[in-house]
DRENTORKOL-3810 file (N, C-alpha, C; in nm, 4 decimals):
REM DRENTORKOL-3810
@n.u->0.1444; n.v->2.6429; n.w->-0.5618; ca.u->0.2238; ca.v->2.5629; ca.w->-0.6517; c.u->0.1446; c.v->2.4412; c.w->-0.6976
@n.u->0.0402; n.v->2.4125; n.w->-0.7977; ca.u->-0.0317; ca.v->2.3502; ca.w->-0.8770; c.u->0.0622; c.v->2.2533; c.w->-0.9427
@n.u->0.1768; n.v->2.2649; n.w->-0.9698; ca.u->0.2596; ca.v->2.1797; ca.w->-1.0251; c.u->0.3053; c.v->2.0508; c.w->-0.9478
@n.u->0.3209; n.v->2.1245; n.w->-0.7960; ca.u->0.3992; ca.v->1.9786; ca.w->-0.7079; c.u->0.2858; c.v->1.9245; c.w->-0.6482
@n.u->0.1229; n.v->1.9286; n.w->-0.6639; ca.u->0.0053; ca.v->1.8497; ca.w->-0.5972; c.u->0.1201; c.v->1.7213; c.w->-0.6256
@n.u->0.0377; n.v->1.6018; n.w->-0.5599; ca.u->0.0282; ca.v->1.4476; ca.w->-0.5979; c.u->-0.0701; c.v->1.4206; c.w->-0.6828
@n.u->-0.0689; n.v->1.3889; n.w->-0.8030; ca.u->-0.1476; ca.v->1.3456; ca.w->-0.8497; c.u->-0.2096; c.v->1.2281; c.w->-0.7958
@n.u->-0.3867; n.v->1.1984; n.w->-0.8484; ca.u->-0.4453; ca.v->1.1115; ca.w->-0.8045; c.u->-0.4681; c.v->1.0009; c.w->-0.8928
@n.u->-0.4571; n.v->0.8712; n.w->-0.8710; ca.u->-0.4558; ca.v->0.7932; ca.w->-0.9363; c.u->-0.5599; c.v->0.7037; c.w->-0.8778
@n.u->-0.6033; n.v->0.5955; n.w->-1.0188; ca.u->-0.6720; ca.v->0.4792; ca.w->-0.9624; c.u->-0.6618; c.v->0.3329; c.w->-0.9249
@n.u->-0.5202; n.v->0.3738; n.w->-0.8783; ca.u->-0.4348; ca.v->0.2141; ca.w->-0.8145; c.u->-0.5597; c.v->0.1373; c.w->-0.7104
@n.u->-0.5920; n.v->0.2739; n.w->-0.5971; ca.u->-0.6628; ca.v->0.1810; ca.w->-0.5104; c.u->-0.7648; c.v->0.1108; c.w->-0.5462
@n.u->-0.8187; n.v->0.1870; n.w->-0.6846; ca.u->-0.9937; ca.v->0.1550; ca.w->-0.6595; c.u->-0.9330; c.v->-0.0018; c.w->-0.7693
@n.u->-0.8139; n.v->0.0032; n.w->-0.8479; ca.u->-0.8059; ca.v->-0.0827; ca.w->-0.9022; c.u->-0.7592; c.v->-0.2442; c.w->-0.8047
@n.u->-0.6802; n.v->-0.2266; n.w->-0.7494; ca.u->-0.6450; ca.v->-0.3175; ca.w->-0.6561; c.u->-0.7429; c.v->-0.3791; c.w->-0.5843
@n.u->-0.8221; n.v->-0.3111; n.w->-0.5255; ca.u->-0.9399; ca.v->-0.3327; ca.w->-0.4535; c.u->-1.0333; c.v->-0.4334; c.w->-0.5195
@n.u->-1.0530; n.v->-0.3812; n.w->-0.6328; ca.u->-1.1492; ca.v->-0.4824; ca.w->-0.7473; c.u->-1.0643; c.v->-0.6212; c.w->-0.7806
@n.u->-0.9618; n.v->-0.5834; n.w->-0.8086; ca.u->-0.8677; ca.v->-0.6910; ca.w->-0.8151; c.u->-0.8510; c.v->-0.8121; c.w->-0.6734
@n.u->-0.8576; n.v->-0.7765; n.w->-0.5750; ca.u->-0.9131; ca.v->-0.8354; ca.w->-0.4433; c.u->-0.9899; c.v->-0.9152; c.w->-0.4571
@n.u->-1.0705; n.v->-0.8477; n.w->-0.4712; ca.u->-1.2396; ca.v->-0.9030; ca.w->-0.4756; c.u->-1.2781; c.v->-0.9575; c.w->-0.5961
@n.u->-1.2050; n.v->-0.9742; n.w->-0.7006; ca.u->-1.2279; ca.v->-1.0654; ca.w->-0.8021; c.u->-1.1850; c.v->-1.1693; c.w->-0.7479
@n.u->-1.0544; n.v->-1.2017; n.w->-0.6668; ca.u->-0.9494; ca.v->-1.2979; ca.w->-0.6317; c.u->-1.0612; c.v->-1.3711; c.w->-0.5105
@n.u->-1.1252; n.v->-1.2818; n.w->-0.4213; ca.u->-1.1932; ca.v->-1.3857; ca.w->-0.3228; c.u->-1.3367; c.v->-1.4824; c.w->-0.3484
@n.u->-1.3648; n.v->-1.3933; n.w->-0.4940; ca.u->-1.5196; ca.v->-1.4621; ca.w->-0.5589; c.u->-1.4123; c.v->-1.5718; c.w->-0.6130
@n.u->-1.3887; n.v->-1.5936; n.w->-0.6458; ca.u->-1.3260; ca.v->-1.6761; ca.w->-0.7378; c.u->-1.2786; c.v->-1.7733; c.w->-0.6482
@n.u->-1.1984; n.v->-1.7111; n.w->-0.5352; ca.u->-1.1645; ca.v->-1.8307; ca.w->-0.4336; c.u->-1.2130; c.v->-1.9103; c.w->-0.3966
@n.u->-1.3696; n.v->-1.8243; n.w->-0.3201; ca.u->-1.4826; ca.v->-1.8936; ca.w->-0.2698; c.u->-1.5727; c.v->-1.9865; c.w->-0.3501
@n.u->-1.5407; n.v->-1.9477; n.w->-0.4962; ca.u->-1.6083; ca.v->-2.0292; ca.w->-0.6282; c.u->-1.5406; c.v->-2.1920; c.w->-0.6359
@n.u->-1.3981; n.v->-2.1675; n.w->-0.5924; ca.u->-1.3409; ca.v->-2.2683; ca.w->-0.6228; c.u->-1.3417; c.v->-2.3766; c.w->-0.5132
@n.u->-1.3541; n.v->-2.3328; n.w->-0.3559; ca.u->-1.3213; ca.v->-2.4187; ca.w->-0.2431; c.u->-1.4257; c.v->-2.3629; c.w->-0.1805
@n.u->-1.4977; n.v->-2.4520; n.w->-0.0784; ca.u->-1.5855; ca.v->-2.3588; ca.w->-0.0037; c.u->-1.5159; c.v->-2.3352; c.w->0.0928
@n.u->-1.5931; n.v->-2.1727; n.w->0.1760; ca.u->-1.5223; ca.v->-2.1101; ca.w->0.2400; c.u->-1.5099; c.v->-2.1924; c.w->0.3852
@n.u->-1.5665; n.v->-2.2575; n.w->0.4329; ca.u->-1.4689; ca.v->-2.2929; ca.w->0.5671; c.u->-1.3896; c.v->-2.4215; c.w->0.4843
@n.u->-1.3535; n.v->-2.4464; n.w->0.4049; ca.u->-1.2482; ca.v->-2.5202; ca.w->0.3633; c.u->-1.1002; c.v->-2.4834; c.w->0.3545
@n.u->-1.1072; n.v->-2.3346; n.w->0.3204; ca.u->-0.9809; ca.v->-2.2719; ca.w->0.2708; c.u->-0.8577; c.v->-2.2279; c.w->0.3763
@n.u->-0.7379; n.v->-2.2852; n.w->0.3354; ca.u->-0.6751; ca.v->-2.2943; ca.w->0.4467; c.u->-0.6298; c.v->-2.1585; c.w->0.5046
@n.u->-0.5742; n.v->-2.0982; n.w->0.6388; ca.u->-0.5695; ca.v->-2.0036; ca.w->0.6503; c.u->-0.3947; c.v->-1.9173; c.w->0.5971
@n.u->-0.3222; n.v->-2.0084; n.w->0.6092; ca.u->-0.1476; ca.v->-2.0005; ca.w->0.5743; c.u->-0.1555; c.v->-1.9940; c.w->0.4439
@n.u->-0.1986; n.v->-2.0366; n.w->0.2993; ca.u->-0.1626; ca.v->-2.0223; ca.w->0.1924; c.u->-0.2798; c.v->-2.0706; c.w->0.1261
@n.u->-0.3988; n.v->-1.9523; n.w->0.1428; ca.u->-0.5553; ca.v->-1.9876; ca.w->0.0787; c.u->-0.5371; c.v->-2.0424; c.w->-0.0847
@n.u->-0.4901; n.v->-1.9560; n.w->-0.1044; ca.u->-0.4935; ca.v->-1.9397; ca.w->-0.3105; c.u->-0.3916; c.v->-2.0509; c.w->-0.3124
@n.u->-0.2889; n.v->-2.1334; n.w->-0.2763; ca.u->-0.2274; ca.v->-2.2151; ca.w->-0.3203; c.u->-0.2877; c.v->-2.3530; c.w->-0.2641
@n.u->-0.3867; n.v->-2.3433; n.w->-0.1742; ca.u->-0.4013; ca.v->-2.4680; ca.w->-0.1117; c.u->-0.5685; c.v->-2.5062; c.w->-0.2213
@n.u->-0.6029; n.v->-2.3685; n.w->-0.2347; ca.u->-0.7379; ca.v->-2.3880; ca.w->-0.3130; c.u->-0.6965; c.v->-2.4876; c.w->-0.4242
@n.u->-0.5758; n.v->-2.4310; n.w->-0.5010; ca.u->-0.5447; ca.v->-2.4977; ca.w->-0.6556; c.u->-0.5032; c.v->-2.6725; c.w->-0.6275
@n.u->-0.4445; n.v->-2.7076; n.w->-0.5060; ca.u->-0.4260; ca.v->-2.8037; ca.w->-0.4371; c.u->-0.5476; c.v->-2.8488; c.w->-0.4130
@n.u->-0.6364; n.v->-2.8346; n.w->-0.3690; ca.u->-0.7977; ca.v->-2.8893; ca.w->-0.3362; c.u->-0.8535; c.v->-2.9311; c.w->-0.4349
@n.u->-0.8266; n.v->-2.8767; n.w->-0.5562; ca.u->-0.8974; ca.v->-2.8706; ca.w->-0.7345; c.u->-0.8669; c.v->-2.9882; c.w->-0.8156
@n.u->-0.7259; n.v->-3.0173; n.w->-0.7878; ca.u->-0.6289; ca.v->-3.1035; ca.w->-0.8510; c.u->-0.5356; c.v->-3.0253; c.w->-0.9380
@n.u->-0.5107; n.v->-2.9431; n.w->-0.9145; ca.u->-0.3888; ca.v->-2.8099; ca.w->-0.9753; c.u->-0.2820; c.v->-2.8218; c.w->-0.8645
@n.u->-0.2207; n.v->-2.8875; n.w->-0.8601; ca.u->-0.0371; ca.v->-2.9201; ca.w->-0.8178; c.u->0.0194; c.v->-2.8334; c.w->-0.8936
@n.u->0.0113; n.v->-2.7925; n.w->-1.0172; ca.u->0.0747; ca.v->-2.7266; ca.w->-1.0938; c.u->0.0966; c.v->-2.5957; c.w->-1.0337
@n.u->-0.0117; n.v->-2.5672; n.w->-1.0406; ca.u->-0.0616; ca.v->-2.4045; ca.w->-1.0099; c.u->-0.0586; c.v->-2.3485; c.w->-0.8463
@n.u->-0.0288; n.v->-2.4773; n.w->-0.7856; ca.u->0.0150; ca.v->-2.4148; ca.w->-0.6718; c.u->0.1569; c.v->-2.4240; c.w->-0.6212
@n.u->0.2400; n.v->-2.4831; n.w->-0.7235; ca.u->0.3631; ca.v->-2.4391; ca.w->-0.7167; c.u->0.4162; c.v->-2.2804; c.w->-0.7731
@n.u->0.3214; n.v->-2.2575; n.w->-0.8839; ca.u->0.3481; ca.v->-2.1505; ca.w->-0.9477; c.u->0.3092; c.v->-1.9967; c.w->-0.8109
@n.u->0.1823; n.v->-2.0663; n.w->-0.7869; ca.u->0.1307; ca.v->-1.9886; ca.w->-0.6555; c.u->0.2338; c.v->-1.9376; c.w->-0.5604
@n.u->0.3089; n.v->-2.0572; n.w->-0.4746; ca.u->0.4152; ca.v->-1.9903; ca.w->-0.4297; c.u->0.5160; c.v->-1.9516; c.w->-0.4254
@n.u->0.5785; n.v->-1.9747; n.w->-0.5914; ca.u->0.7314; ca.v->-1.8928; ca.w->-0.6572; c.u->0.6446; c.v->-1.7192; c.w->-0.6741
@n.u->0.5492; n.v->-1.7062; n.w->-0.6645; ca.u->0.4766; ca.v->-1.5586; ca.w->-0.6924; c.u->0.4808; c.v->-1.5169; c.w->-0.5579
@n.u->0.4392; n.v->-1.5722; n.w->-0.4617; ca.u->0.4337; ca.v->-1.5305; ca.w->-0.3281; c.u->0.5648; c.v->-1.4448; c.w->-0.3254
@n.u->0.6502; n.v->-1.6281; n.w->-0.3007; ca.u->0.8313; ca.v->-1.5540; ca.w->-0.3073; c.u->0.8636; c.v->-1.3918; c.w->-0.3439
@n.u->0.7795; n.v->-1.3926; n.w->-0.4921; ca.u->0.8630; ca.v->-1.2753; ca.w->-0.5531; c.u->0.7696; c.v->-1.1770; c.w->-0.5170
@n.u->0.6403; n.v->-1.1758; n.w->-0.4230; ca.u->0.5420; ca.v->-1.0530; ca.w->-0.4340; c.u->0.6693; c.v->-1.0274; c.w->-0.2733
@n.u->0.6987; n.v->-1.1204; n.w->-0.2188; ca.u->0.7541; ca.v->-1.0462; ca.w->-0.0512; c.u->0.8832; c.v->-0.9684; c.w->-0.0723
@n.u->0.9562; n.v->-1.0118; n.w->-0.1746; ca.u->1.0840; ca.v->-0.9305; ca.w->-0.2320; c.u->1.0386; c.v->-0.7540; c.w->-0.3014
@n.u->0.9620; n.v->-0.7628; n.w->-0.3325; ca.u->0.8692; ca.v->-0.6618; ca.w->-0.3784; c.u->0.8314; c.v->-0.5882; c.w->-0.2660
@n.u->0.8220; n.v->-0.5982; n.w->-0.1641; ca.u->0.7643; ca.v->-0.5330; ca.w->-0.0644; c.u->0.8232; c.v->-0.5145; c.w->0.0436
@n.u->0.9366; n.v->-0.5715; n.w->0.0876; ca.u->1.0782; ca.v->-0.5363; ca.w->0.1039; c.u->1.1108; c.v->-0.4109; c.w->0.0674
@n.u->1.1433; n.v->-0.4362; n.w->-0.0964; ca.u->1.1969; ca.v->-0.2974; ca.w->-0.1572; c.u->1.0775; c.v->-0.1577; c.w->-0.1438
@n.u->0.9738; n.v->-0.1531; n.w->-0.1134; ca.u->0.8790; ca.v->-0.0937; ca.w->-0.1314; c.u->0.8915; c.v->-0.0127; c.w->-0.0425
@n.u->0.9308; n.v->-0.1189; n.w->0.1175; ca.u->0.9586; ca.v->-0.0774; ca.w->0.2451; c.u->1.0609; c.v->0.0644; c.w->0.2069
@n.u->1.1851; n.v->0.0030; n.w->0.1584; ca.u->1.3116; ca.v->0.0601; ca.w->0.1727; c.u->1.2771; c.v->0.1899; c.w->0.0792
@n.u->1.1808; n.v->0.1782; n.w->0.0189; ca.u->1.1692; ca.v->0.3048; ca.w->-0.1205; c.u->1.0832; c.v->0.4053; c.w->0.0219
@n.u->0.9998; n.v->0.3582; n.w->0.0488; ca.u->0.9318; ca.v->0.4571; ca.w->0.1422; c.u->1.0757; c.v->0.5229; c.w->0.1842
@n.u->1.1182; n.v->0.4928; n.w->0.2406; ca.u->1.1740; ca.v->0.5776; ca.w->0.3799; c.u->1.2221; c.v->0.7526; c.w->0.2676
@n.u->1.2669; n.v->0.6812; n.w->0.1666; ca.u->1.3239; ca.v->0.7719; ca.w->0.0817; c.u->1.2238; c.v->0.9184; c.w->-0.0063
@n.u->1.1159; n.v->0.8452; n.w->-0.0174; ca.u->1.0100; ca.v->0.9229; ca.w->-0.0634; c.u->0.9479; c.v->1.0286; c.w->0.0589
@n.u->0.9437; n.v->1.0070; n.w->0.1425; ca.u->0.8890; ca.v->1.0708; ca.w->0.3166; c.u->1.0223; c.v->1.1645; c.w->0.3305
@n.u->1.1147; n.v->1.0933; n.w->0.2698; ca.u->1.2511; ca.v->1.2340; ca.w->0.3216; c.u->1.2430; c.v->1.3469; c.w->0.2111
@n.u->1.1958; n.v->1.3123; n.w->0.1177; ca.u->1.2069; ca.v->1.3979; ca.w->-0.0297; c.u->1.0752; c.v->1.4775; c.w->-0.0342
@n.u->1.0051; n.v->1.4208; n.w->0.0467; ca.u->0.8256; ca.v->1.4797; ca.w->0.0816; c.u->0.8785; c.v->1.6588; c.w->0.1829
@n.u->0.9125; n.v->1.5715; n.w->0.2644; ca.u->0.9194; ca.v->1.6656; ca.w->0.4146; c.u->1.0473; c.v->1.7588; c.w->0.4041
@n.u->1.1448; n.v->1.7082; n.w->0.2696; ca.u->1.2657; ca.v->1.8349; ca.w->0.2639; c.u->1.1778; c.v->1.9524; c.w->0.1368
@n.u->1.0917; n.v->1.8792; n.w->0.0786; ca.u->1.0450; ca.v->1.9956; ca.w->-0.0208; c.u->0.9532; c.v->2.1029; c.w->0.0701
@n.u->0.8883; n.v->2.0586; n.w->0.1704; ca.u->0.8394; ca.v->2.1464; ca.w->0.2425; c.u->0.7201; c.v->2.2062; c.w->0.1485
@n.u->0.6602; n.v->2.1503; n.w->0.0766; ca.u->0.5664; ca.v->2.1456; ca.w->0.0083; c.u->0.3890; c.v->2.0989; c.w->0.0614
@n.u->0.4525; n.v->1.9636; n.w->0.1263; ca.u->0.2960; ca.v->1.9138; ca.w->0.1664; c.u->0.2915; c.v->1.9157; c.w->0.3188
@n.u->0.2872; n.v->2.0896; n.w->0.4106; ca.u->0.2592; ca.v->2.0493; ca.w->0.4934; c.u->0.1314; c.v->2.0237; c.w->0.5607
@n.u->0.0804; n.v->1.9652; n.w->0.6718; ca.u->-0.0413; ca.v->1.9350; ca.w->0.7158; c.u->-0.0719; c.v->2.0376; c.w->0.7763
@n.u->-0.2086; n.v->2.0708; n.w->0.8155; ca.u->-0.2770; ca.v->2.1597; ca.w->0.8628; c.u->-0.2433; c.v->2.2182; c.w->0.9853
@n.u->-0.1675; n.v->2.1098; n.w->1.0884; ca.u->-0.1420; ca.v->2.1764; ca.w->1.2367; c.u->0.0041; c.v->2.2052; c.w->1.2059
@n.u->0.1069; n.v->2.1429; n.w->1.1018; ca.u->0.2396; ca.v->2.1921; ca.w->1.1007; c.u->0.1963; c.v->2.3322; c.w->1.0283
@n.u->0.1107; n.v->2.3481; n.w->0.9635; ca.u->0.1083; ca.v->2.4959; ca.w->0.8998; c.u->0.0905; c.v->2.5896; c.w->1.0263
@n.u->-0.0309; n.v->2.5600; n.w->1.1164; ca.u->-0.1013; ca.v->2.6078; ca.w->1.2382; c.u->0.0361; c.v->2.6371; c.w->1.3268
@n.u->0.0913; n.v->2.6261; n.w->1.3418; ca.u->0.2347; ca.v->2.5670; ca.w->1.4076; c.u->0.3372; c.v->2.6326; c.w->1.3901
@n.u->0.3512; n.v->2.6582; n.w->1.2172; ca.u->0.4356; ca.v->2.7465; ca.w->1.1630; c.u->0.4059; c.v->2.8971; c.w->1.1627
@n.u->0.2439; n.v->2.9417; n.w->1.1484; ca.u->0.1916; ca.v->3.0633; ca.w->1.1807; c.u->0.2163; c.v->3.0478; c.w->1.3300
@n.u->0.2072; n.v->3.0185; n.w->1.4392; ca.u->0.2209; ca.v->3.0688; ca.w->1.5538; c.u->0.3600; c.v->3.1292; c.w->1.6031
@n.u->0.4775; n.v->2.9918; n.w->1.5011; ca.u->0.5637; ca.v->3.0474; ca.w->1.5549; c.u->0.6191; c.v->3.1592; c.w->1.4648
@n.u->0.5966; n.v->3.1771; n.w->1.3489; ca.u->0.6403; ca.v->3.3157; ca.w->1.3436; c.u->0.5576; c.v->3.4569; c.w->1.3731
@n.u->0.4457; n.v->3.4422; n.w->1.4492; ca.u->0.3760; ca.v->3.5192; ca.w->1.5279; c.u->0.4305; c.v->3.5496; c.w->1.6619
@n.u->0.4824; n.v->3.4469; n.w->1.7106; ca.u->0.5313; ca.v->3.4104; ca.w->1.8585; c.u->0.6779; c.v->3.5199; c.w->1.8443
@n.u->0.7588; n.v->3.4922; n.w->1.7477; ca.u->0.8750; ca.v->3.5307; ca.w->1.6672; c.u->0.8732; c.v->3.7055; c.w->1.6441
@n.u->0.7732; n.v->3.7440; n.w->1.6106; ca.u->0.7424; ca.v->3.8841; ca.w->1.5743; c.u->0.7143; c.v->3.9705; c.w->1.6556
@n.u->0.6440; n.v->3.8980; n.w->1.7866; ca.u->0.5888; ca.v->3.9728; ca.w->1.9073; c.u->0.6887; c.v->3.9878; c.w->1.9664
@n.u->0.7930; n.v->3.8984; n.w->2.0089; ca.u->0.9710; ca.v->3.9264; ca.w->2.0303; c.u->0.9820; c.v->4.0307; c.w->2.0443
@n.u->0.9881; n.v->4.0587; n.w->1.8965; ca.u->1.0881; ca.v->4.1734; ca.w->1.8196; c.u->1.0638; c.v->4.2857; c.w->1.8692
@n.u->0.8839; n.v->4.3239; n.w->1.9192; ca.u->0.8406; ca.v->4.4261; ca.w->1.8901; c.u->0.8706; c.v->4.4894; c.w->2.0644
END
């Protein structure tokens, strides 16, 4: 069934870069044993003279943890809709499933 793969996407490799733009930039802005460890990116803009921007910093925080909350709660739902399609199983539940209807057949006989 070619239709139900997961497609592959380039979230990670994008995020990742996105990271690592965020820590050059950090380290550009504050040097690194300066940067605080509780709220780096808002304390950096605070170090700069950006008050501004580190208020903005942590109304984003706020809304990235509400975000990930729900993300939580979306998992559980996606893993139940995974494992009832019975589509993606792993290699030892397959291994597992041939034995037992091997195990099942020798029964019979």
């Amino acid at each position: 069934m070619a239709g139900r793969d997961i497609s592959r996407n380039p979230s990670g490799v994008i995020c990742t870069v996105l990271y690592l733009a965020v820590c050059l930039v950090l380290t550009g802005m504050v040097k690194f044993d300066q940067i605080s460890e509780g709220e780096p990116i808002a304390d950096a803009f605070d170090q700069v003279g950006m008050g501004r921007a580190k208020v903005l910093v942590g109304i984003a925080a706020a809304g990235l943890i509400s975000v990930i909350l729900v993300d939580i709660v979306a998992m559980g739902r996606v893993g139940f809709a995974l494992c009832r399609s019975h589509s993606k199983l792993s290699g030892a539940a397959q291994a597992r499933a041939v034995e037992q209807e091997m195990g099942e057949n020798e029964m019979r006989d």
